[in-house]
C-alpha positions, -999 to 999 in steps of 0.1 A, spaced: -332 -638 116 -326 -675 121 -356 -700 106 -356 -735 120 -371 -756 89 -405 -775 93 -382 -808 88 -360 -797 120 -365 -797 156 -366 -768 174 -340 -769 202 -350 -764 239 -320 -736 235 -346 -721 205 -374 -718 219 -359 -702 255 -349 -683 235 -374 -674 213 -402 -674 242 -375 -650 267 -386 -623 241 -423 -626 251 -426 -605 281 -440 -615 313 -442 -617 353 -416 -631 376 -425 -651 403 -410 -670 437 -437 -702 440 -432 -718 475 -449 -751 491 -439 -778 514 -444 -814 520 -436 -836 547 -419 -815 567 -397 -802 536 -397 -766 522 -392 -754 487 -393 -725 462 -381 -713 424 -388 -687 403 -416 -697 377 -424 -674 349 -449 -698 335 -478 -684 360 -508 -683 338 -543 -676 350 -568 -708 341 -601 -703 349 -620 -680 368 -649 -705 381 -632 -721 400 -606 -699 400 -577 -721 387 -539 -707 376 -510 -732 366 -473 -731 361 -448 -759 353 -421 -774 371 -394 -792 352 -386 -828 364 -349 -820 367 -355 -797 393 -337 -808 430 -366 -801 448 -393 -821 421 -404 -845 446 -416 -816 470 -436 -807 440 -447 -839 431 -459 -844 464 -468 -809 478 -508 -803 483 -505 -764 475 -482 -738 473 -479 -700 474 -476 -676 447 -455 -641 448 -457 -620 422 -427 -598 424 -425 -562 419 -397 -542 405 -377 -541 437 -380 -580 447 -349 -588 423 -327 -600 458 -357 -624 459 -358 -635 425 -321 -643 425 -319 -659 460 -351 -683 444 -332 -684 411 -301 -696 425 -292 -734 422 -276 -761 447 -286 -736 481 -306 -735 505 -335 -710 491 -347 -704 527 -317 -698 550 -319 -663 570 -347 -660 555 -383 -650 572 -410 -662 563 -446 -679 581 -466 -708 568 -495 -695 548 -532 -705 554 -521 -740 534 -490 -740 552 -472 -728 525 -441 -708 527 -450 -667 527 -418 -651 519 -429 -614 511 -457 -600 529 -459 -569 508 -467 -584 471 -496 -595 454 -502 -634 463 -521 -666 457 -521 -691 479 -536 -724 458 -547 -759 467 -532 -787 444 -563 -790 417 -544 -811 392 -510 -820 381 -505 -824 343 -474 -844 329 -459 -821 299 -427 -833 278 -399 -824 307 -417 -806 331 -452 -813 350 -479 -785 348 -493 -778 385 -528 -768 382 -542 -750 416 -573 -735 431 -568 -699 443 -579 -700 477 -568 -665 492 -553 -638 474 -539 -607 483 -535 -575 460 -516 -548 462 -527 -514 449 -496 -498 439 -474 -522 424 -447 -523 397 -445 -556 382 -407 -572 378 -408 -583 344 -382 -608 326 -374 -581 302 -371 -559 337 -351 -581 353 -320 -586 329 -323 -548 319 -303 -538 354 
């Protein structure tokens, strides 16, 4: 087991590292802004506050698309189930274009919707919080849809095949 000492920093390499271990929920988070669409894969989704009802994930400021995110007044959350891996790498992928052949309709916020068929959030910009190398998007759920019989794709699910 490797220790980092209290005297030494942790290394971004460490702690992905470390934090990969925790298991949790994939995701493809879409918005757009001023006429520009964009999307990743955020495994940082993390419910808030239930009145209002308020989730958040982070966006790191080296991301090609940051200024969409920066300027974007919602986006749409996809929680993806065990059988939306095409998804997670097409979302995952860097330097392409995320939504070529790809259908999808502007939500109720004019968000991207890129899979009907999972559970979603579609959130208004609440707040944006800066954080180290990345910026913290708080939203306000606005519509959600939930599907009943659903396997969630998990990171720990996701590099396992």
């Amino acid at each position: 087991m490797t220790v980092t000492s209290i005297d030494q920093a942790v290394a971004g390499t460490e702690l992905r590292r470390a934090m990969g271990l925790w298991a949790t929920g994939i995701s493809v988070i879409t918005t757009q802004s001023e006429g520009f669409v964009a999307g990743l894969v955020s495994n940082s989704l993390t419910s808030v506050s239930l009145d209002p009802p308020l989730v958040s994930w982070a966006v790191d400021k080296r991301s090609t698309s940051f200024d969409i995110w920066n300027t974007a007044q919602s986006f749409a959350v996809h929680i993806l189930s065990e059988s939306d891996r095409d998804l997670a790498r097409r979302f995952a992928a860097k330097g392409t274009d995320k939504f070529a052949e790809l259908a999808w309709e502007p939500g109720v916020l004019g968000s991207p919707i890129v899979a009907a068929d999972v559970p979603r959030l579609e959130c208004r910009v609440w707040q944006r919080v800066d954080a180290g190398d990345h910026v913290i998007l708080i939203g306000e759920a606005v519509r959600v849809q939930i599907s009943e019989s659903f396997r969630p794709l998990t990171n720990h699910s996701y590099w396992a095949k």
